[in-house]
DRENTILUM-237496 format. One line per field, with one value per residue (C-alpha): x, y, z; residue in three letters; residue number from 1. Coordinates in nm, 2 decimals, padded with zeros to 4 digits, always signed. Layout:
BEGIN
east <- (X | ...)
north <- (Y | ...)
up <- (Z | ...)
res <- (ALA | ...)
n <- (NUM | ...)
end
This chain:
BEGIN
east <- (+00.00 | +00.14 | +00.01 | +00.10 | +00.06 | +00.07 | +00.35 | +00.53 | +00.54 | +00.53 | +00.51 | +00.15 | +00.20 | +00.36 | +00.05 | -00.09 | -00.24 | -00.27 | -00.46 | -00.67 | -00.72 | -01.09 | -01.13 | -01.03 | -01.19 | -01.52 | -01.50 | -01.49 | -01.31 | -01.43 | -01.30 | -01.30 | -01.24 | -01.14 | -01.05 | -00.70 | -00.71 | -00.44 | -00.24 | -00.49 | -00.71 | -01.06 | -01.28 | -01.00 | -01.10 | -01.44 | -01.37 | -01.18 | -01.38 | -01.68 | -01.44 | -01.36 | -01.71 | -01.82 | -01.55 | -01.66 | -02.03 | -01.99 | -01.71 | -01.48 | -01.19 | -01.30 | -01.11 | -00.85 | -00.65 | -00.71 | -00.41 | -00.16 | -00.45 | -00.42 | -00.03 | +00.03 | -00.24 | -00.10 | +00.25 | +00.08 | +00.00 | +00.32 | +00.50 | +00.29 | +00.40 | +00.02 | -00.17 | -00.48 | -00.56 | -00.82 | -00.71 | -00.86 | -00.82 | -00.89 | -00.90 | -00.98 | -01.01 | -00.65 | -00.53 | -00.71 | -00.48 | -00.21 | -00.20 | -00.20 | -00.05 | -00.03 | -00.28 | -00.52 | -00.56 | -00.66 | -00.65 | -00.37 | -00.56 | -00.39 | -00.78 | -00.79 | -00.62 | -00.41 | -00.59 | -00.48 | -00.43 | -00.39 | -00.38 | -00.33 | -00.32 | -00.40 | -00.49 | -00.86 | -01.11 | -01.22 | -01.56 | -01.72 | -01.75 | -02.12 | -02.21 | -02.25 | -02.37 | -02.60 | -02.65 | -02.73 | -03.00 | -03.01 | -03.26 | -03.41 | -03.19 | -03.35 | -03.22 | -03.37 | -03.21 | -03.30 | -03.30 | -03.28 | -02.97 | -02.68 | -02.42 | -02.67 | -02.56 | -02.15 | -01.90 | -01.82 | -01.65 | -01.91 | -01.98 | -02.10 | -02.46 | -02.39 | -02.15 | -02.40 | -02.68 | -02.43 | -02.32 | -02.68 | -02.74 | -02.45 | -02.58 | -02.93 | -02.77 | -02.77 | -02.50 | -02.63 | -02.93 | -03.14 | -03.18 | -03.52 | -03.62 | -03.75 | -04.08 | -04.02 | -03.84 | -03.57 | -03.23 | -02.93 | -02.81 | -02.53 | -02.23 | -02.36 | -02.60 | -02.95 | -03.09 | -03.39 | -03.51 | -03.87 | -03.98 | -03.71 | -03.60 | -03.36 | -03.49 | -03.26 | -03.32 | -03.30 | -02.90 | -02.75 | -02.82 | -03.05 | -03.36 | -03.67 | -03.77 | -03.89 | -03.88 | -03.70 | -03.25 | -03.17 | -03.00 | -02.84 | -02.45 | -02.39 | -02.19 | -01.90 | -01.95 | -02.36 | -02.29 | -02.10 | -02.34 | -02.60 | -02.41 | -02.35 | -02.70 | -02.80 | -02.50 | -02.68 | -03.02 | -03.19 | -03.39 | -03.29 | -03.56 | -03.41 | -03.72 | -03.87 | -03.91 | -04.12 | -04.11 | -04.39 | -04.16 | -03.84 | -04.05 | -04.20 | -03.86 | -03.77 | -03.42 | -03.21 | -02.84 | -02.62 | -02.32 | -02.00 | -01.64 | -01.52 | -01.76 | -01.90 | -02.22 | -02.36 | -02.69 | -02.99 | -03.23 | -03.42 | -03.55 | -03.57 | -03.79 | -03.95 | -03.79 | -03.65 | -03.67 | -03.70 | -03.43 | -03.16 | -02.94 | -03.13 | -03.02 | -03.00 | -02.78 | -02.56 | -02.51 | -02.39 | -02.13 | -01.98 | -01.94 | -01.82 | -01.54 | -01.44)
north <- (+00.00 | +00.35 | +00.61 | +01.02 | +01.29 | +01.67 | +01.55 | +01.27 | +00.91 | +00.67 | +00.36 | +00.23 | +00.19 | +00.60 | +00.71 | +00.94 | +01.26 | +01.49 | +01.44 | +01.82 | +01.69 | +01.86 | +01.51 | +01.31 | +01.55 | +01.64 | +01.39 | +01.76 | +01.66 | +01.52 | +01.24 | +01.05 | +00.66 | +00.60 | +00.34 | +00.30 | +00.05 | -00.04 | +00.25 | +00.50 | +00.67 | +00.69 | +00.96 | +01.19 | +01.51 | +01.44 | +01.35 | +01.64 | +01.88 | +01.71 | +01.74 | +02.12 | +02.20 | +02.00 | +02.24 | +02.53 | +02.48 | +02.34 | +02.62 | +02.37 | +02.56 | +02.88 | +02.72 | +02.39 | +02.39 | +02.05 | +02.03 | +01.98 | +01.76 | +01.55 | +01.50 | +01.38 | +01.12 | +01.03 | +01.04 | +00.81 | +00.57 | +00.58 | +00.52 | +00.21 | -00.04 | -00.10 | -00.09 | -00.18 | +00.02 | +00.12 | +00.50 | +00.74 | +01.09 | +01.22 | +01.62 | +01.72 | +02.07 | +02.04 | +02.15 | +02.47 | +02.76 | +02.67 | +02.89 | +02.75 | +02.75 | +02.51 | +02.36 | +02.63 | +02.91 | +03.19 | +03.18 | +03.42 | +03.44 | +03.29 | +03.20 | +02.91 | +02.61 | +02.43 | +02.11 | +01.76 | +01.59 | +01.18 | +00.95 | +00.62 | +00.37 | -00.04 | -00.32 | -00.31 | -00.45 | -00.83 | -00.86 | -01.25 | -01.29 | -01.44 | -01.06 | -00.96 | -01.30 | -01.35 | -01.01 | -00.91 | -00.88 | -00.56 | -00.42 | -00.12 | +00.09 | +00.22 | +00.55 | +00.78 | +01.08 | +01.46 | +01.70 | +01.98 | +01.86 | +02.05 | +01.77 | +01.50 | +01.54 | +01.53 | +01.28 | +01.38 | +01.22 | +01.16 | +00.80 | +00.65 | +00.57 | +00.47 | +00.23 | +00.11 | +00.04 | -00.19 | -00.35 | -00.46 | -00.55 | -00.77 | -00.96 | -00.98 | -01.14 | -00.87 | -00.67 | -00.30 | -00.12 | +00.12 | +00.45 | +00.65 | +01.00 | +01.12 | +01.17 | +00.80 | +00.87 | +00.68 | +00.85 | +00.61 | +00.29 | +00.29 | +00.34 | +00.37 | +00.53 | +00.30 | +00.31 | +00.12 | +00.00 | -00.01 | -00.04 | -00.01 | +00.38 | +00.42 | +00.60 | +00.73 | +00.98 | +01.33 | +01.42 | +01.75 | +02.03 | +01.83 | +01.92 | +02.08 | +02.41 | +02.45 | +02.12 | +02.06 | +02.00 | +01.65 | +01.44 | +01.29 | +01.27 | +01.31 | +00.99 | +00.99 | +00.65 | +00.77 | +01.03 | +00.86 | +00.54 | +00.84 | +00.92 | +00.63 | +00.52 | +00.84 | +00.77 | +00.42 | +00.64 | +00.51 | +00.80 | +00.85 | +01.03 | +01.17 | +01.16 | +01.11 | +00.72 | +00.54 | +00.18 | +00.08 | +00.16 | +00.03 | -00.32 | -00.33 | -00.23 | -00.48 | -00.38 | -00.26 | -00.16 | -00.02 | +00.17 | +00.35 | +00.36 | +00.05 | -00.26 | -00.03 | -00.15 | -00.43 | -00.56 | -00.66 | -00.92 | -00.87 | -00.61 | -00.81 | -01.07 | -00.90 | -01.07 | -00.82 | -00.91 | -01.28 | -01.29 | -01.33 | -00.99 | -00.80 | -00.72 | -00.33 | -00.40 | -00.62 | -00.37 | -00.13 | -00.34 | -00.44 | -00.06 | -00.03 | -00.27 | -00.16)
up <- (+00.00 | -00.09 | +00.13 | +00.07 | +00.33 | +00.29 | +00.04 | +00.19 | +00.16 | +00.45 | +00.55 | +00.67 | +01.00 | +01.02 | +00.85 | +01.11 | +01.15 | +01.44 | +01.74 | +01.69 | +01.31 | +01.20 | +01.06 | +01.34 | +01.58 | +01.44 | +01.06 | +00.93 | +00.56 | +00.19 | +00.04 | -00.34 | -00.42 | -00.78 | -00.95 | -01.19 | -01.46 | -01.68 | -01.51 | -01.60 | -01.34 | -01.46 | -01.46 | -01.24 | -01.35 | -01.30 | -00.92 | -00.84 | -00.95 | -00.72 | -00.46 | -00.50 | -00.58 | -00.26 | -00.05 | -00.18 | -00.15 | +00.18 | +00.29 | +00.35 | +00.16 | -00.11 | -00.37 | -00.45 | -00.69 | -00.90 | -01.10 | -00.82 | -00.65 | -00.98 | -01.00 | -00.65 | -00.71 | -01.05 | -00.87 | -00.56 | -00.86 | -00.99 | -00.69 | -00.58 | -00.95 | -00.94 | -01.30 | -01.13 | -00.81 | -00.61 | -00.49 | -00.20 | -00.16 | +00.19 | +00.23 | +00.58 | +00.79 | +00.91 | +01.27 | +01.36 | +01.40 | +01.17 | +00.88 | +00.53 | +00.21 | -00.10 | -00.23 | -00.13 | -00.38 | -00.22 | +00.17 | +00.28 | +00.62 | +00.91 | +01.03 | +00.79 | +00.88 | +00.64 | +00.47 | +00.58 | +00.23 | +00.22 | -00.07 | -00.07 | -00.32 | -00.28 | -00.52 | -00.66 | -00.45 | -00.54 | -00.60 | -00.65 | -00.99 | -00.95 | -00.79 | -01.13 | -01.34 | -01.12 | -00.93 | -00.56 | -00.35 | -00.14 | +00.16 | +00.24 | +00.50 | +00.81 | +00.80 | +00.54 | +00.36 | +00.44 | +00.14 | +00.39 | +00.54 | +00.34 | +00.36 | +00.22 | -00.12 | -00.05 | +00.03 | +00.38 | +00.62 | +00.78 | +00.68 | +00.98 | +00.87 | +00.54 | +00.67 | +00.97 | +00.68 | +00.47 | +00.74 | +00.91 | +00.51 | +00.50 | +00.85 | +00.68 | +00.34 | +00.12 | -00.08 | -00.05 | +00.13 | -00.08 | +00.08 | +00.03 | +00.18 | +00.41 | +00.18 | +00.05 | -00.26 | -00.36 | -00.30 | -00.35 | -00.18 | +00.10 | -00.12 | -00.45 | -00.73 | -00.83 | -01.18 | -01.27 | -01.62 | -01.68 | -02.03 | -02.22 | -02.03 | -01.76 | -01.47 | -01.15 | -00.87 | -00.93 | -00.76 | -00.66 | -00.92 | -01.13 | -00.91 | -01.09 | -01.02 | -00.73 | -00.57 | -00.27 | -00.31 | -00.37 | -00.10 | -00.37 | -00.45 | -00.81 | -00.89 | -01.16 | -01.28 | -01.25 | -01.51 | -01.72 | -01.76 | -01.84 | -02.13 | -02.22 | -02.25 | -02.41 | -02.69 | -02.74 | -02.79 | -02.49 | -02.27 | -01.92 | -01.70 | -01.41 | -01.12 | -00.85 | -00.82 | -00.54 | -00.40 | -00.58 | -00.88 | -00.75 | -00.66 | -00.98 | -01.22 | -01.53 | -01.37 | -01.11 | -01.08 | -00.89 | -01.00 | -00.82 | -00.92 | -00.75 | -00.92 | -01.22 | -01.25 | -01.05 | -01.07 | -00.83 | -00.86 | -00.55 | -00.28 | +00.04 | -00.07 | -00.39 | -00.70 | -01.00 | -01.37 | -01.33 | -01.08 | -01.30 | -01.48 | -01.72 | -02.08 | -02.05 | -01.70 | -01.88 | -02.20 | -01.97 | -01.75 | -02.06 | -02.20 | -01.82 | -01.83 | -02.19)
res <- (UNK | UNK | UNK | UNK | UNK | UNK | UNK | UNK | UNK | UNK | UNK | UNK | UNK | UNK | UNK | UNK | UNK | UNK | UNK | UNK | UNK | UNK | UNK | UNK | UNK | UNK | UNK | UNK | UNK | UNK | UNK | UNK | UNK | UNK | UNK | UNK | UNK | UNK | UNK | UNK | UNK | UNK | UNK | UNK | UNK | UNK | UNK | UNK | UNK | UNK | UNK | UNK | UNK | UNK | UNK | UNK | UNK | UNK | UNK | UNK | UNK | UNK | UNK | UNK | UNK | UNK | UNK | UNK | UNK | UNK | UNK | UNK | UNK | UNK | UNK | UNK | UNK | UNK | UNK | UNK | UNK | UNK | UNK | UNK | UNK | UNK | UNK | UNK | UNK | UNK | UNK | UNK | UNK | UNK | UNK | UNK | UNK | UNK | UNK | UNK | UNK | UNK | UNK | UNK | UNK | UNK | UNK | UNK | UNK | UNK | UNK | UNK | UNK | UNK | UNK | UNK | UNK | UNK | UNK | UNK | UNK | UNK | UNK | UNK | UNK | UNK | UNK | UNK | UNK | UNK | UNK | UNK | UNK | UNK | UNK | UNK | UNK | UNK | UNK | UNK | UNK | UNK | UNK | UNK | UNK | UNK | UNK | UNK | UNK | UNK | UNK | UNK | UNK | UNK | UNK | UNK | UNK | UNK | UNK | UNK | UNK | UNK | UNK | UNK | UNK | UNK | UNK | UNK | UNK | UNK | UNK | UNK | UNK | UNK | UNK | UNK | UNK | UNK | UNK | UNK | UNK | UNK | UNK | UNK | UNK | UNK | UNK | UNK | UNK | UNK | UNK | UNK | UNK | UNK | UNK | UNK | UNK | UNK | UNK | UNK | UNK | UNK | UNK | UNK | UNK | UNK | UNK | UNK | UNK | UNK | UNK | UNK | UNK | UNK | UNK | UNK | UNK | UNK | UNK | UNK | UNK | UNK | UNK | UNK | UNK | UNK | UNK | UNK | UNK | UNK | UNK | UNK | UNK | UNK | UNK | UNK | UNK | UNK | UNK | UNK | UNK | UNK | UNK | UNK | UNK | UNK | UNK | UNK | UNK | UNK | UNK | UNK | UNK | UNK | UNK | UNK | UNK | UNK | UNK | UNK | UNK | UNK | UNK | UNK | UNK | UNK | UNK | UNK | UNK | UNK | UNK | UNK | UNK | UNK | UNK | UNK | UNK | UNK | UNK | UNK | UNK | UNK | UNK | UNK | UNK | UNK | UNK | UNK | UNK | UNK | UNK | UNK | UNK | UNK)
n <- (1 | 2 | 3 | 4 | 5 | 6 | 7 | 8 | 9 | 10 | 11 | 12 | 13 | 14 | 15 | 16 | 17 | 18 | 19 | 20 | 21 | 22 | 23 | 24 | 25 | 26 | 27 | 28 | 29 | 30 | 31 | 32 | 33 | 34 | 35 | 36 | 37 | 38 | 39 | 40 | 41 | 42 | 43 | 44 | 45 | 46 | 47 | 48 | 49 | 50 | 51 | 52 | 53 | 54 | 55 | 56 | 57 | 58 | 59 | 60 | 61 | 62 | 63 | 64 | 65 | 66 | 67 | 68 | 69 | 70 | 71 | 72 | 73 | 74 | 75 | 76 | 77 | 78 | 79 | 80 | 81 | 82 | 83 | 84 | 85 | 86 | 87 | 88 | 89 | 90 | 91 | 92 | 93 | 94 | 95 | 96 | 97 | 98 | 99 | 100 | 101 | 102 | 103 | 104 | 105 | 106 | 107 | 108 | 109 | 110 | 111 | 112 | 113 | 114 | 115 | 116 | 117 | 118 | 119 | 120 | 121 | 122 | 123 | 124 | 125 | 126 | 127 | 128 | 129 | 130 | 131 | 132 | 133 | 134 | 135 | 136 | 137 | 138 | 139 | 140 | 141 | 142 | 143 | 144 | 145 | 146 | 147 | 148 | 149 | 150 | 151 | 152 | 153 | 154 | 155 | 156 | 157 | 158 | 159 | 160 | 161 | 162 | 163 | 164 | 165 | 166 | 167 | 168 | 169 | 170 | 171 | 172 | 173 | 174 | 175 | 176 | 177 | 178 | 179 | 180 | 181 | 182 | 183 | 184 | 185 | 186 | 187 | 188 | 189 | 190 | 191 | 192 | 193 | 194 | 195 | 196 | 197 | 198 | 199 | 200 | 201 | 202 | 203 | 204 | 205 | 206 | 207 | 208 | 209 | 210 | 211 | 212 | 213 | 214 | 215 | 216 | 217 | 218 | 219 | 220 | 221 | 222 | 223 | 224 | 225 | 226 | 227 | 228 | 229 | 230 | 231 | 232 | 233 | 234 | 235 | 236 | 237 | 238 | 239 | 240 | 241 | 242 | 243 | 244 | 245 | 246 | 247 | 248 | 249 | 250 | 251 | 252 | 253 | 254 | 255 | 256 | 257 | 258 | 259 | 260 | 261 | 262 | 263 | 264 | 265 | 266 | 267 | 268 | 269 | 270 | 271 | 272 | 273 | 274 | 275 | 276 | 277 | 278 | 279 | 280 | 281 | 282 | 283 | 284 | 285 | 286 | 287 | 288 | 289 | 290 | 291 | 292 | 293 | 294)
end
């Protein structure tokens, strides 16, 4: 495993950072999984600039500069011999009180503390191969998703109940737990975006900045692999409807998959004990994992 810290490498078990850590202390931060294949990183841009986006909008840091973000995690990859890695970048709030300068654009102000900036880089995960010939079954999580809550939509730190869901899933049998709102849309699952398929269309929850006028914000992150699957699908000239989607509609889908940028696209056969599309991968799901792994 290579690991990188406000521009040093070190060993795994020297990976540390401070005790008064906004991260550490209060999981103030923002962080981005990607995924490199064939020792290229896919979709980078695209993750970085949710990343900055998500610090400014949540006034995390006014403004990160991408392209240095972008070299030390193609120099991370570099460093670790791996063609096929699964990479993280961690940004947190730093150590209060130490002034900053960097990879911060702007600041100047000894009021904003430095970011904490981590990469590391380790082989791919290994998903069973039978998770996508034969799909998943996931559960509905508990929890439900605010669209008033500002941080909904971002990839925070603050992971605890997303983790908590996935794991109670796992105990019940299940590979992922479908997230709705808090009005009983659907949002996402734990770790991952949801399209359906229903007569021939692909449907998935409105996500951040794609809500209709007037309608409440989405608690929706706005996935990379999401986005590009959409375009995808649109290239193939299938329409995508972006909406509001209920569990009558998720229950009674020809399909279901999930996508993120660690498995692609995987799909789901069943919703606790409701059966999807025969039980078995649909045609649309596989189209799309196969434009995914090329």
């Amino acid at each position: 495993m290579t690991i990188w810290i406000n521009g040093k490498f070190v060993e795994p078990a020297d990976a540390r950072v401070g005790y008064f850590d906004g991260g550490f202390q209060h999981g103030i931060g923002l962080f981005e999984t990607m995924l490199a294949r064939d020792g290229a990183i896919l979709r980078l841009e695209a993750h970085l600039e949710r990343l900055t986006e998500s610090a400014r909008l949540l006034q995390l840091f006014d403004e990160l500069r991408l392209e240095p973000l972008a070299e030390a995690v193609q120099l991370c990859l570099q460093k670790s011999a791996l063609r096929d890695a699964r990479i993280r970048l961690t940004i947190t709030g730093g150590d209060l009180g130490k002034p900053f300068a960097g990879l911060h654009a702007k600041s100047g102000a000894a009021s904003v503390p430095a970011p904490t900036v981590a990469i590391h880089v380790q082989p791919p995960t290994a998903y069973p191969t039978d998770f996508f010939a034969k799909g998943v079954s996931v559960c509905v999580a508990d929890a439900r998703a605010n669209p008033f809550d500002p941080f909904a939509s971002h990839k925070t730190l603050a992971y605890w109940p997303r983790i908590q869901a996935l794991r109670a899933a796992a105990r019940a049998g299940h590979g992922e737990a479908l997230w709705f709102s808090i009005g009983n849309r659907l949002a996402s699952a734990s770790v991952s975006s949801v399209f359906l398929v229903k007569g021939g269309r692909l449907r998935t929850p409105f996500a951040r900045g794609e809500e209709l006028a007037g309608a409440p914000p989405a608690p929706v992150l706005p996935g990379c692999t999401r986005a590009a699957v959409v375009l995808w699908a649109e290239g193939a000239g299938i329409t995508v409807e972006r909406c509001d989607l209920s569990i009558d509609e998720v229950l009674g889908a020809d399909e279901i998959f999930l996508t993120n940028s660690s498995w692609g696209v995987l799909p789901v056969v069943r919703v606790e004990r409701a059966v999807i599309g025969g039980g078995v991968p649909g045609s649309m799901t596989n189209r799309l994992r196969e434009r995914w792994l090329a």
